[in-house]
N, CA, C and O atoms as a GROMACS GRO file, in nm:
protein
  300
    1UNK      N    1   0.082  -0.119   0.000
    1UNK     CA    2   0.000   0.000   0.000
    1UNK      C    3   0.087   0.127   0.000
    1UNK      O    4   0.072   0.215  -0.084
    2UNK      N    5   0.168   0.130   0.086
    2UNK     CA    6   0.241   0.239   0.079
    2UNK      C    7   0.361   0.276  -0.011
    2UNK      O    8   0.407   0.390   0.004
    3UNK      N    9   0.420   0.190  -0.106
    3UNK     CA   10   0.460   0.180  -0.230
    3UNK      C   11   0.377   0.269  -0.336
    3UNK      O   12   0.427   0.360  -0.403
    4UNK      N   13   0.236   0.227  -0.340
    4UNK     CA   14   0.159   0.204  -0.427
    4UNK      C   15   0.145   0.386  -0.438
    4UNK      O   16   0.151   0.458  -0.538
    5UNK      N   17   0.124   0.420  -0.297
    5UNK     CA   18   0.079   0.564  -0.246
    5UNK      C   19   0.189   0.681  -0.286
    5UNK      O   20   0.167   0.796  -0.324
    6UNK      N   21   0.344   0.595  -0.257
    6UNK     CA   22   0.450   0.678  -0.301
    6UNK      C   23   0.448   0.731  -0.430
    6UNK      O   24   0.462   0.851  -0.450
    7UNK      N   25   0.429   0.645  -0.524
    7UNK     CA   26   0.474   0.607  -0.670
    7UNK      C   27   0.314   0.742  -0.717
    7UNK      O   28   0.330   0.823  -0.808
    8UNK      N   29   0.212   0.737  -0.655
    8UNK     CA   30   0.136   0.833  -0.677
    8UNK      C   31   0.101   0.929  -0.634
    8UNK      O   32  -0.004   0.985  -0.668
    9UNK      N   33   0.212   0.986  -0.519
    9UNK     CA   34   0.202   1.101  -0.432
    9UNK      C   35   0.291   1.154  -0.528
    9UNK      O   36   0.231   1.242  -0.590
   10UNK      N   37   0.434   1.136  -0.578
   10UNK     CA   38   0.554   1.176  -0.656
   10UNK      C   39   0.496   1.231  -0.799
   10UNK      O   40   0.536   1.332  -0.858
   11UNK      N   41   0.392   1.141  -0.839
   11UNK     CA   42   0.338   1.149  -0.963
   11UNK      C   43   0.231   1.336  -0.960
   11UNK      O   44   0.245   1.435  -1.031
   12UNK      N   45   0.175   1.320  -0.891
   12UNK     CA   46   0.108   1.427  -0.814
   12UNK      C   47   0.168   1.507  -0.796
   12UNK      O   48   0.118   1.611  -0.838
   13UNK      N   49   0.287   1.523  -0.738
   13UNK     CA   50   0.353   1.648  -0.653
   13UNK      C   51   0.408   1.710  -0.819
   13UNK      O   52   0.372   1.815  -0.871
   14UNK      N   53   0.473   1.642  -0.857
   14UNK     CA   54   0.540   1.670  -1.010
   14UNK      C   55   0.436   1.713  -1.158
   14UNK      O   56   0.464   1.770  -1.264
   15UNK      N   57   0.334   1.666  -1.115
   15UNK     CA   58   0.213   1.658  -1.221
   15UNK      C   59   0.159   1.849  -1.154
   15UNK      O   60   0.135   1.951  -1.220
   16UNK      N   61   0.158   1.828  -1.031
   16UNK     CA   62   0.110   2.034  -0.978
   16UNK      C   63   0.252   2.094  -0.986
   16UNK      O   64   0.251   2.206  -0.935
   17UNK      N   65   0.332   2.072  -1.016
   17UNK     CA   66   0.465   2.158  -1.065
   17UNK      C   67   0.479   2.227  -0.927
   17UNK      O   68   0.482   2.349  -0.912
   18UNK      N   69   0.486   2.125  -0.821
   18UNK     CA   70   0.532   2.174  -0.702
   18UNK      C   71   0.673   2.161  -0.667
   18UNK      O   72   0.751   2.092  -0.732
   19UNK      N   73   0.710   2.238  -0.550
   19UNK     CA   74   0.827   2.240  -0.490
   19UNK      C   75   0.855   2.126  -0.410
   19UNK      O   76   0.954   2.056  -0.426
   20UNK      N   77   0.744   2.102  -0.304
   20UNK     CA   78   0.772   1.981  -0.210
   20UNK      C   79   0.813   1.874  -0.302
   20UNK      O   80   0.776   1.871  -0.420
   21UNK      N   81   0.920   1.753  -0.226
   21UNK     CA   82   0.965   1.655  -0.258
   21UNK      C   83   0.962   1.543  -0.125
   21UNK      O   84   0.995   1.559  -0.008
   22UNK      N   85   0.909   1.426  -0.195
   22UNK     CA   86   0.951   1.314  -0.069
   22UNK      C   87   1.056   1.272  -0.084
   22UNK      O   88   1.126   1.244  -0.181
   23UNK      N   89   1.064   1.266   0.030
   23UNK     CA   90   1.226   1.242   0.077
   23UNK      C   91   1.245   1.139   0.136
   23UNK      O   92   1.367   1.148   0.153
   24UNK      N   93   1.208   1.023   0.193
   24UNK     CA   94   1.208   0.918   0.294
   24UNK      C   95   1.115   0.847   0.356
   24UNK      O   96   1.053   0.898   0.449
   25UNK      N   97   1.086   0.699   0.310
   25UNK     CA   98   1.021   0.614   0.412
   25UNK      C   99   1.068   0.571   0.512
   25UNK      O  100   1.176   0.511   0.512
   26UNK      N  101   0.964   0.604   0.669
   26UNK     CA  102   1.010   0.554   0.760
   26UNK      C  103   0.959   0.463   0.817
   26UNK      O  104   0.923   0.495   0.930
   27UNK      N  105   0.926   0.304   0.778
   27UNK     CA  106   0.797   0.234   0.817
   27UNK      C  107   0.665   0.260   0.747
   27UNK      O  108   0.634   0.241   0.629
   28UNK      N  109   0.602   0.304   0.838
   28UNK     CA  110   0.478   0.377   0.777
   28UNK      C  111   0.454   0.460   0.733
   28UNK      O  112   0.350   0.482   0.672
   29UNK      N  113   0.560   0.546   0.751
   29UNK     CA  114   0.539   0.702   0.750
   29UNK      C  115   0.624   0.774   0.616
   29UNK      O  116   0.724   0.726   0.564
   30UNK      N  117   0.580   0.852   0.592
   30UNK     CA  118   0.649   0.925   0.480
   30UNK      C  119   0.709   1.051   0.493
   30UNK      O  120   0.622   1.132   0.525
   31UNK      N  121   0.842   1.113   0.479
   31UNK     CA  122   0.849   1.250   0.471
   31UNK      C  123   0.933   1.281   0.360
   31UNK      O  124   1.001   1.224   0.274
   32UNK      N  125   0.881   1.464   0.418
   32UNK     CA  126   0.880   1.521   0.318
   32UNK      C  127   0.950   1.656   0.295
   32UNK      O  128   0.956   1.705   0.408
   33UNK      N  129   0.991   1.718   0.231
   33UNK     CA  130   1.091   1.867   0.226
   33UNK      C  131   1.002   1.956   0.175
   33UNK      O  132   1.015   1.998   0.060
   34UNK      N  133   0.894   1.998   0.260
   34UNK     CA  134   0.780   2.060   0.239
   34UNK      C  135   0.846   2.207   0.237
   34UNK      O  136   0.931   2.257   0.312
   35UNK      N  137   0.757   2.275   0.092
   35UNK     CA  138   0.767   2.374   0.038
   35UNK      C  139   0.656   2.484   0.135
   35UNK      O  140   0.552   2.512   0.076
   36UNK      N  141   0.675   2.548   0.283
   36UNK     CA  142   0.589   2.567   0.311
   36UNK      C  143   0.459   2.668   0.254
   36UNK      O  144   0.360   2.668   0.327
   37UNK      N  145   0.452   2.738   0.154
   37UNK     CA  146   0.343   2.814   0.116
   37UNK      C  147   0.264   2.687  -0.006
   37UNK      O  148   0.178   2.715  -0.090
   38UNK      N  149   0.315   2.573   0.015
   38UNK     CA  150   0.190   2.438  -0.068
   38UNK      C  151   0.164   2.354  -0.020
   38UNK      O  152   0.128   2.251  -0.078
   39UNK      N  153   0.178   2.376   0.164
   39UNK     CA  154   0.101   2.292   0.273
   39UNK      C  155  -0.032   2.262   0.235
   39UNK      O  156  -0.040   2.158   0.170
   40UNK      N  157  -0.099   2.298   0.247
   40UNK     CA  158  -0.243   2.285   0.273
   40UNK      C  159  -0.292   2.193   0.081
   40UNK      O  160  -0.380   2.109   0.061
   41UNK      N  161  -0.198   2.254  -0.019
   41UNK     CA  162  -0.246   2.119  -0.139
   41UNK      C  163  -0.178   2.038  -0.098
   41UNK      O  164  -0.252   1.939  -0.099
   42UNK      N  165  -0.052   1.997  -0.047
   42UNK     CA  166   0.026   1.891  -0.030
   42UNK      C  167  -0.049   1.814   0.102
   42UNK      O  168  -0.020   1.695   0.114
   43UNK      N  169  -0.110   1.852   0.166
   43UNK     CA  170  -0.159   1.744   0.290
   43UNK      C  171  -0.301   1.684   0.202
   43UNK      O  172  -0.345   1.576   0.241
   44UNK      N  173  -0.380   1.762   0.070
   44UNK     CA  174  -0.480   1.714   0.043
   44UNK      C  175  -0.414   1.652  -0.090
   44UNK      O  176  -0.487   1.663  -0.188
   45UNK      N  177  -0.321   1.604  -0.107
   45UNK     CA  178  -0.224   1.529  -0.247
   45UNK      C  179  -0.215   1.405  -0.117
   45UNK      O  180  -0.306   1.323  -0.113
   46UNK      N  181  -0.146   1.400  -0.053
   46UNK     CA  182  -0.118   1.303   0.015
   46UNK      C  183  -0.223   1.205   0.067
   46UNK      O  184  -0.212   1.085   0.040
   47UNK      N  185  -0.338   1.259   0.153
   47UNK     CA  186  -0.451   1.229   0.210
   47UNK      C  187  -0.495   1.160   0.117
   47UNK      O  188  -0.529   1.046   0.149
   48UNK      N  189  -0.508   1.197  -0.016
   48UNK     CA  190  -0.598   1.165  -0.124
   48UNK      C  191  -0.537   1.018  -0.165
   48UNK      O  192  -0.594   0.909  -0.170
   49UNK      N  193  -0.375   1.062  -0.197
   49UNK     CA  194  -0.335   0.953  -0.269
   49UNK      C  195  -0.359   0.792  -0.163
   49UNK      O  196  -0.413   0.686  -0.191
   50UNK      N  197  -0.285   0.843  -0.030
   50UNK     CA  198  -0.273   0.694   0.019
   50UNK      C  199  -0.409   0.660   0.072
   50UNK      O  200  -0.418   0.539   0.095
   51UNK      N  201  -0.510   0.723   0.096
   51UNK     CA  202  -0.664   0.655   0.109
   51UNK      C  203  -0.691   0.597  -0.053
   51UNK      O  204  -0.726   0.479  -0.052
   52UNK      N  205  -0.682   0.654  -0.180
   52UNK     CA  206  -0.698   0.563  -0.306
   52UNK      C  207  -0.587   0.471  -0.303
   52UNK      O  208  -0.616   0.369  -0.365
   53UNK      N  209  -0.477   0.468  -0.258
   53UNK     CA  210  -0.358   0.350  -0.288
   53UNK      C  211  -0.426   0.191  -0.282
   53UNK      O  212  -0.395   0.099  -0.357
   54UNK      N  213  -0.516   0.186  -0.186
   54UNK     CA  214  -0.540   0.036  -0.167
   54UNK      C  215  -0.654   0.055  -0.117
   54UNK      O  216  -0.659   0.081   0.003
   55UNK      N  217  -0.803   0.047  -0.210
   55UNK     CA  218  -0.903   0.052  -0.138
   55UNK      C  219  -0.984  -0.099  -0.098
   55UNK      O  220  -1.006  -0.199  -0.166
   56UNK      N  221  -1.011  -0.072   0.022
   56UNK     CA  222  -1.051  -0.196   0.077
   56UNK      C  223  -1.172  -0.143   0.147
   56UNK      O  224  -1.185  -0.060   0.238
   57UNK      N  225  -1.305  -0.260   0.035
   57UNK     CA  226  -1.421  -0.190   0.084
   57UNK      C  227  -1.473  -0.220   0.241
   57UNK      O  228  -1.435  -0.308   0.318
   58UNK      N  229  -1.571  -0.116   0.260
   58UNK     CA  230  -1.593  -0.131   0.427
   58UNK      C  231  -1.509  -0.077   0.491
   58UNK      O  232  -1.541  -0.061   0.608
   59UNK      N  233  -1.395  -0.033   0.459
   59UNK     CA  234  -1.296   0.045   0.562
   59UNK      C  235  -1.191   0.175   0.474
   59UNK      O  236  -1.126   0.188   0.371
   60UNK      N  237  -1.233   0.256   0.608
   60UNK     CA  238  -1.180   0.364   0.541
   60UNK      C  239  -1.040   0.399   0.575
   60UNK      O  240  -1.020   0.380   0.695
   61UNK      N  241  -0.906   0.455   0.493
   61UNK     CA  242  -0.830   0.452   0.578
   61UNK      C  243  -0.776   0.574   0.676
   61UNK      O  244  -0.789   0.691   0.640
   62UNK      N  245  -0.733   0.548   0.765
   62UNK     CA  246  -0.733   0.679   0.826
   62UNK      C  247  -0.572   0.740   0.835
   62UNK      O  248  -0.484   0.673   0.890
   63UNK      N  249  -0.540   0.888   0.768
   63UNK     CA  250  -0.376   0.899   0.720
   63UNK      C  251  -0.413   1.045   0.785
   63UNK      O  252  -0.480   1.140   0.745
   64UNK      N  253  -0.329   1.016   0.917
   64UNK     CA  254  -0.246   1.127   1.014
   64UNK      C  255  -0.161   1.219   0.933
   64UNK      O  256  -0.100   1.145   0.856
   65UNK      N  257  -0.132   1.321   0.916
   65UNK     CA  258  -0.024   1.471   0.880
   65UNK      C  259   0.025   1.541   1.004
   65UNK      O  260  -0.037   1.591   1.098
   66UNK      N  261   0.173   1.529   0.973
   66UNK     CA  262   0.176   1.639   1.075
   66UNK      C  263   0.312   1.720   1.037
   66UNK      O  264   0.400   1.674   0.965
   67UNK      N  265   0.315   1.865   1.104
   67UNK     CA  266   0.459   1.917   1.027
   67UNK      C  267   0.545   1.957   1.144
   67UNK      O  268   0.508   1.994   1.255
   68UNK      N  269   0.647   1.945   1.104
   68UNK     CA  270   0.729   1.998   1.184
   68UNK      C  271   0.868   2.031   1.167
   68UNK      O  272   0.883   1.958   1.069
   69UNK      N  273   0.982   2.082   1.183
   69UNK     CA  274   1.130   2.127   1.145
   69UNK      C  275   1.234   2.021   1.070
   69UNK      O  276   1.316   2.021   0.979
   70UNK      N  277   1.172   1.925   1.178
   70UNK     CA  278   1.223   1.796   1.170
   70UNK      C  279   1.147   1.680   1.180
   70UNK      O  280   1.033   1.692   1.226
   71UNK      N  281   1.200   1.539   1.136
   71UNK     CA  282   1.087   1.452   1.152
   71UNK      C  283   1.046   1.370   1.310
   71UNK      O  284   0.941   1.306   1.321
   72UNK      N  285   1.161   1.388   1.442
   72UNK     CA  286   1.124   1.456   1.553
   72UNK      C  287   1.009   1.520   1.599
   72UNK      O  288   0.962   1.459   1.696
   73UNK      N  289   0.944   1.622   1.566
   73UNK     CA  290   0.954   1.780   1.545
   73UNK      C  291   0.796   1.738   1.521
   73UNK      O  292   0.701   1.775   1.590
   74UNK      N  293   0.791   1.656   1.413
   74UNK     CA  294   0.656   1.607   1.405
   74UNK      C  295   0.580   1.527   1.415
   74UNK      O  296   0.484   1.485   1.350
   75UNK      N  297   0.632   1.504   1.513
   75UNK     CA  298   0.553   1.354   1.578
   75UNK      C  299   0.488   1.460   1.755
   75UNK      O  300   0.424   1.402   1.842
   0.00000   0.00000   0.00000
């Protein structure tokens, strides 16, 4: 799933001729070298992509954001 989500978050970020870039899987989690004035499309690029990555009916998935300096920082 989270392969699936990468390969179409990247596709996305590059397809809106954005600045942000992912930068690293950590387990579950993904980060990112967020461009901060394309927060708010980049949390609804992300949200979007890994809830479509693997839909499994009856359950919705639920994908936490959070920002911070560091990936520390945002947790």
């Amino acid at each position: 799933m989270i392969k699936v989500a990468m390969v179409n978050i990247h596709k996305a970020l590059v397809d809106a001729g954005l600045r942000t870039r992912m930068i690293l899987q950590v387990h579950d989690e993904l980060v990112f070298d967020l461009y901060r004035p394309e927060e708010a499309l980049v949390r609804q690029i992300v949200a979007r992509e890994m809830k479509r990555a693997l839909p499994l009916q009856g359950l919705e998935i639920e994908v936490g954001i959070d920002v911070g300096d560091n990936w520390l920082a945002a947790h």
